[in-house]
C-alpha positions in Angstrom: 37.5 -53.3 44.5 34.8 -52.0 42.6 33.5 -48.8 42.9 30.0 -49.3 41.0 30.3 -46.7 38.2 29.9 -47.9 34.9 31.8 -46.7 32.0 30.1 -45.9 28.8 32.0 -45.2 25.8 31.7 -41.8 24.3 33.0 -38.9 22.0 33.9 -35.9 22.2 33.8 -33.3 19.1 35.7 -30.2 19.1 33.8 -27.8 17.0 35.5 -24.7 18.0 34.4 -21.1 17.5 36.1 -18.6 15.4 34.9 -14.8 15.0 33.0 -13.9 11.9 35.7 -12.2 9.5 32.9 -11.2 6.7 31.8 -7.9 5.4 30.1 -5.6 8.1 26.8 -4.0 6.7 26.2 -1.3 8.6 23.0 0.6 9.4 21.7 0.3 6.3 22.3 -3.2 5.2 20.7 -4.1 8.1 17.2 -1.7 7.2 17.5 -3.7 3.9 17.4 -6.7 5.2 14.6 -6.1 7.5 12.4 -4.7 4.6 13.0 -7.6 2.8 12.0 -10.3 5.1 9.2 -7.6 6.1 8.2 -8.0 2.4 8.5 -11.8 2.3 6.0 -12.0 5.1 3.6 -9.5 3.7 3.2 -11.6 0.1 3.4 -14.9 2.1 7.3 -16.0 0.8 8.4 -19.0 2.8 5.3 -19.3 4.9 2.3 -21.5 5.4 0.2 -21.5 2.1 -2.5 -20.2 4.4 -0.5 -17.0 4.9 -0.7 -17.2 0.4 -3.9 -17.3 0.1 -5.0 -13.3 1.2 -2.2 -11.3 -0.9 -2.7 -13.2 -4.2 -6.8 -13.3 -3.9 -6.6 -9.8 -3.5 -4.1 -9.2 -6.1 -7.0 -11.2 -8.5 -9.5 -9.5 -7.5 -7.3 -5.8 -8.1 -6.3 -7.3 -11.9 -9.6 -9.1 -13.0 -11.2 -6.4 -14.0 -8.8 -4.9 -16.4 -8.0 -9.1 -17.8 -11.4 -8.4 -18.1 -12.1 -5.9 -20.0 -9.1 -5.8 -22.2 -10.4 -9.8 -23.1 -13.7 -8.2 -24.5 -12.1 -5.1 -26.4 -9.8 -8.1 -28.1 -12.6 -10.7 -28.8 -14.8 -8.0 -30.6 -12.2 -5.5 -31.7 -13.3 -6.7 -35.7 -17.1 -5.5 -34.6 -16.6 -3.4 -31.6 -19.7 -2.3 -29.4 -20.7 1.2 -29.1 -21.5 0.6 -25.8 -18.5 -0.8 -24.5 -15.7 1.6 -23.6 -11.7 0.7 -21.7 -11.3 1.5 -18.1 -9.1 5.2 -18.0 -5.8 4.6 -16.7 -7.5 7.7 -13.9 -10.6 4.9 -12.9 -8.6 2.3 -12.3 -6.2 4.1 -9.7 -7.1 3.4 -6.1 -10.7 2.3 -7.3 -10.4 -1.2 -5.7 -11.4 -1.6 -2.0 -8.9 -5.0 -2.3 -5.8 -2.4 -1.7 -7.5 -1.3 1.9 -8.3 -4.7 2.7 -4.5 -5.7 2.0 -3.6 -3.1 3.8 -5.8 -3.8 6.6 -4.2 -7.0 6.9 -0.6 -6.8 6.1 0.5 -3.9 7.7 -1.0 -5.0 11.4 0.8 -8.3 10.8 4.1 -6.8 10.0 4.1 -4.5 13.1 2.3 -6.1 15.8 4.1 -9.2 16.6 6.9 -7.3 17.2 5.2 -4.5 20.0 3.0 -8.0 21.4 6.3 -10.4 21.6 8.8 -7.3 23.1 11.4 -7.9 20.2 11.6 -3.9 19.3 14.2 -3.6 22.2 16.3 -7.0 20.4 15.9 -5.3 16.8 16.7 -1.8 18.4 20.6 -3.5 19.9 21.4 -3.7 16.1 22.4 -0.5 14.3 19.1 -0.2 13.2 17.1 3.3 14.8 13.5 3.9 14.7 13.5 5.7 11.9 15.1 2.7 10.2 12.4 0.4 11.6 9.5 2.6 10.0 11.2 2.9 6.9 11.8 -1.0 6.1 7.7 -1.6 7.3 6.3 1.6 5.0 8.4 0.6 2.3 7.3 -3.3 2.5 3.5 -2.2 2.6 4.4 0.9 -0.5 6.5 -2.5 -2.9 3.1 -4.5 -2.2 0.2 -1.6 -2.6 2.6 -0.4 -5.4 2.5 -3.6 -7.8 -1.0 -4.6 -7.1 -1.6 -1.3 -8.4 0.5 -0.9 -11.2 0.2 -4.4 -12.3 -3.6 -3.8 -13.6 -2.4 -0.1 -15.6 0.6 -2.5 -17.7 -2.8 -4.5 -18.2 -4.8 -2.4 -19.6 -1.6 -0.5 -21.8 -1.3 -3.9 -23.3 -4.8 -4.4 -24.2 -4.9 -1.1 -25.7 -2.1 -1.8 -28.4 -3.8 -4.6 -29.3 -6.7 -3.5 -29.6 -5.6 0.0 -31.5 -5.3 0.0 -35.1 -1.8 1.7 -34.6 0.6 1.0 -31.9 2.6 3.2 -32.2 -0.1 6.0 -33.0 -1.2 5.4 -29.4 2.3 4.7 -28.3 2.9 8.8 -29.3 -1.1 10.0 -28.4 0.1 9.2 -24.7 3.0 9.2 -23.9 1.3 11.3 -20.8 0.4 8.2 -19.2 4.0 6.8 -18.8 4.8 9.2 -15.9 1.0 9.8 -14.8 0.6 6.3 -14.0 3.5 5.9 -12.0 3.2 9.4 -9.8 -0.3 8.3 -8.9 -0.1 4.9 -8.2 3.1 5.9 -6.2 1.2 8.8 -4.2 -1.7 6.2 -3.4 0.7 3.2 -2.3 2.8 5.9 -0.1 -0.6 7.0 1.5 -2.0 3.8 1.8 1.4 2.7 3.8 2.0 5.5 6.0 -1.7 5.3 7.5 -1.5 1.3 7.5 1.8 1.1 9.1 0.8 4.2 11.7 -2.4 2.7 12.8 -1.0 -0.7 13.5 1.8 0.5 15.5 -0.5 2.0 18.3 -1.7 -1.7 19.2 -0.1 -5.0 19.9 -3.1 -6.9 18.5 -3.7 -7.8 15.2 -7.6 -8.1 15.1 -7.5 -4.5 16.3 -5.5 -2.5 14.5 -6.7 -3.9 11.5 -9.9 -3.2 12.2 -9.4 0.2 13.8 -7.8 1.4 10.5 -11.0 0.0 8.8 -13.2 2.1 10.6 -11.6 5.6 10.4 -11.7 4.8 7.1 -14.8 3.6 6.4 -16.4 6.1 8.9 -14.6 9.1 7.6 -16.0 8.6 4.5 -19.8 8.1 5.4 -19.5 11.4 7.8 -18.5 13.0 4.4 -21.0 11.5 2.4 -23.5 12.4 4.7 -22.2 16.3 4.9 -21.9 16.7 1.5 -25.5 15.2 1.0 -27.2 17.6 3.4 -25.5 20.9 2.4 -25.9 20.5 -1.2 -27.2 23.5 -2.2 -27.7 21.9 -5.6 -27.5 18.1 -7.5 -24.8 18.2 -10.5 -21.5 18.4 -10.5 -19.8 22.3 -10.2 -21.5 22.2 -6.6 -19.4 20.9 -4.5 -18.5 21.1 -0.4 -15.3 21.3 1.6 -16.6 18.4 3.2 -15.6 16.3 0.9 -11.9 16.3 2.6 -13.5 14.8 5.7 -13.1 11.4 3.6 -9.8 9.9 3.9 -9.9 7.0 1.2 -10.8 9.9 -1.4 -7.7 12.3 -0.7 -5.4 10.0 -2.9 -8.2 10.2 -5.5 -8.4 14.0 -5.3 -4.8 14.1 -5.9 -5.0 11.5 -8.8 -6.9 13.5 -10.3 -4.8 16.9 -10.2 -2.1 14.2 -11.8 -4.2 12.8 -14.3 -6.5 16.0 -15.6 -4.8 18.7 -14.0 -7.5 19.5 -12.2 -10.4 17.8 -9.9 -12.8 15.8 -11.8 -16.4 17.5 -12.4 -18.1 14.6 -10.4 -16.1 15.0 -7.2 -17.3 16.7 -4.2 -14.9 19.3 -4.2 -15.4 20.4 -8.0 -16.8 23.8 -7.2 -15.0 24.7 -3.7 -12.5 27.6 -4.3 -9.2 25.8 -3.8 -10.6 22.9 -3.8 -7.3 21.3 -5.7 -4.7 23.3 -3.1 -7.1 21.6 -0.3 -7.0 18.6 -1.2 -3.1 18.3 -1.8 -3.1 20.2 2.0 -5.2 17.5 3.5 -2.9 14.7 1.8 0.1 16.1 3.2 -1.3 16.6 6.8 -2.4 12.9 6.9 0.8 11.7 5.2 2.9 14.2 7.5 0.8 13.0 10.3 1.5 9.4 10.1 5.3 9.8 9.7 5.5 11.9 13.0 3.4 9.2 14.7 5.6 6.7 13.2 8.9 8.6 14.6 7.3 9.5 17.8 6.0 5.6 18.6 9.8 4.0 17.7 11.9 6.2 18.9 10.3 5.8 22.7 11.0 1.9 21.2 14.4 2.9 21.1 15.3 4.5 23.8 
């Protein structure tokens, strides 16, 4: 008698499961590995080639000025303009607006997917603490800021020996600038990433934290502008005003320059204050203190 079922023929694969008998990381293998996909995703690695396209047009736009201006010095260095003159390796720190626009971008999209999509509590079951989460995201956005900064100062070093009579003359006149390039561009990067990183973890949106960080920026440094106009006692440099610190972008710059000359430059609105340099080093350290705490205060609730 028939029952009605039919057979079909099949197969059955036994796969099996067996435990994984590698190498155990730890805490910190895992922090590593999160900075470096954190870093893949910030210079567009493995992604779309629209997610390319922002990080290496900003990069251009940080190094074409110094291609630039070393390609004139070398095309007239037999009969050499007395009106042109190199970029100072001082200028070219933090001069760019393309580093806050990078910043603007990349650190909201390295932080905010996780808070929007609720995968802090999924990273967080790894041994990986708050702490550890902040560190891998600052020190993705400090690599980038870092090398799109120092990559223009190796520019112009090389234009300069070619351009100079004697390589290693200048090679021994400064030898200055191979730690003074480094210590600013590293005190910029590190600012740039704290306040980056700190803003964009206080939203789940993307559009708005990049465009919140944009504003205190950009309106931080008007206010000062506009303070320092009206209580100008008089034009010239040597008259300066504490309200000067009011603008954020410029502490890095005000510290560049105590790197660089020793002292603040002649032309910035603190030259004049008394204490203008231990100010401006104060003021850095609050905001870069500031952001760390906000950083440790908003992951460890994460974490708990």
């Amino acid at each position: 008698m028939s029952t009605g079922v039919v057979s079909t023929g099949g197969a059955v694969y036994d796969r099996g499961y067996r435990p994984y008998d590698g190498p155990l990381g730890g805490r910190r293998a895992a922090t590593t590995a999160l900075y470096r996909t954190s870093l893949r995703r910030a210079i567009g690695l493995r992604r779309p080639w629209r997610q390319k396209v922002a990080p290496f047009v900003l990069l251009t736009i940080a190094v074409l000025p110094a291609v630039i201006n070393v390609g004139i010095a070398y095309l007239t260095r037999d009969s050499p303009s007395p009106d042109f003159s190199f970029f100072t390796y001082r200028e070219y720190v933090g001069v760019s607006s393309a580093l806050l626009l990078f910043v603007a971008l990349v650190a909201p999209d390295l932080v905010c997917p996780d808070r929007r999509q609720r995968v802090l509590p999924l990273i967080f079951a790894r041994p990986v603490t708050g702490a550890d989460y902040a560190l891998a995201k600052v020190g993705a956005i400090f690599t980038c800021v870092f090398a799109f900064s120092f990559l223009p100062q190796v520019v112009l070093y090389v234009g300069h020996l070619l351009v100079s009579k004697g390589a290693l003359d200048y090679l021994r006149a400064n030898t200055a600038v191979l730690w003074q390039v480094p210590v600013a561009v590293a005190l910029l990067a590190l600012f740039y990433a704290l306040l980056g990183v700190a803003v964009a973890s206080l939203s789940g949106r993307r559009i708005v934290a990049g465009a919140t960080l944009l504003g205190i920026t950009l309106v931080s440094s008007t206010v000062a502008a506009i303070l320092v106009d009206a209580n100008r006692v008089r034009p010239g440099p040597g008259h300066g005003n504490p309200a000067g610190l009011l603008n954020i972008l410029a502490l890095p710059l005000y510290v560049r320059d105590l790197v660089f000359l020793g002292h603040l430059s002649p032309d910035s609105p603190l030259s004049g204050v008394t204490g203008g340099g231990v100010l401006a080093v104060l003021c850095y350290l609050a905001v870069v203190l500031g952001c760390a705490a906000v950083l440790l205060v908003r992951y460890r609730s994460a974490e708990l």
